[in-house]
C-alpha positions, 0 to 999 in steps of 0.5 A: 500500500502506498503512502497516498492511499493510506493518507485517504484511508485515514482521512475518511476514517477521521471523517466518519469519526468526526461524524459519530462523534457530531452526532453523538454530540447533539443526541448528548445536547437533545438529552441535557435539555429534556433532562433539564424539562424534566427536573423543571417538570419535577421541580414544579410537581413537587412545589405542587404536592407541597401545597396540596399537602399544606392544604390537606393539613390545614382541612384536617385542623378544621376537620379536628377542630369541627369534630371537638365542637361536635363533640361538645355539643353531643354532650351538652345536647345528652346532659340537657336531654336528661335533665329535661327526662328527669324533670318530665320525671319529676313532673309527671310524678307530681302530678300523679302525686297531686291527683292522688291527693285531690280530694274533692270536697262535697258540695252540699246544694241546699234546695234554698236561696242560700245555695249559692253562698253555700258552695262558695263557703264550702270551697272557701273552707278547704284549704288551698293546696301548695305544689311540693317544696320539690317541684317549686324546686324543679321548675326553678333549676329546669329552666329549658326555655334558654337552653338552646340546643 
């Protein structure tokens, strides 16, 4: 082989070596900016999850928040439902006491003009009968007007 030929074959494989090398070059810049987009795009997904994460923490504050009121509010609504059964307990159970100790006074109707003075003499001798100290008591500590539930 002579010395001309070997220059050409050298040259020609510079050439395709310099080609590859162009080539691998510019897929290498292709592959640095996507690389970069990406980061960008991760980047910016994170930022995003952040936020969202500080936006769930903070519904879950409410959400804690809100069940405690609930909470509180249950009991109350629980305590005022039992005192106002008692006091339609104790109510009722001084009703019947009351109607059990009724007595209905006889009514003595004289055929006379004096009839009229008589019922009233009669329902005036009978002492008026007083509520129990206990359901004086009752009325005055329910007091469910004000409670609001």
């Amino acid at each position: 082989m002579s010395l001309p030929l070997v220059n050409l074959v050298s040259i020609v494989l510079t050439a395709v070596s310099l080609a590859v090398f162009l080539s691998a070059l510019r897929k290498a810049n292709r592959l640095n900016a996507m690389s970069r987009v990406m980061a960008h795009q991760v980047a910016s997904s994170a930022a995003n999850l952040q936020q969202a994460l500080a936006i769930l923490q903070a519904e879950r504050e409410t959400c804690r928040d809100e069940s405690v009121r609930l909470e509180a509010r249950l009991r109350d609504s629980d305590r005022v439902r039992s005192e106002i059964t008692r006091a339609i307990e104790l109510v009722e159970r001084a009703k019947s006491d009351l109607k059990d100790g009724v007595r209905t006074p006889p009514l003595s109707i004289q055929p006379s003009t004096e009839a009229p003075k008589a019922a009233t003499t009669a329902t005036s001798e009978t002492p008026a009968r007083t509520l129990p100290v206990f359901v004086n008591r009752i009325v005055r500590s329910a007091d469910v007007a004000t409670v609001v539930l």
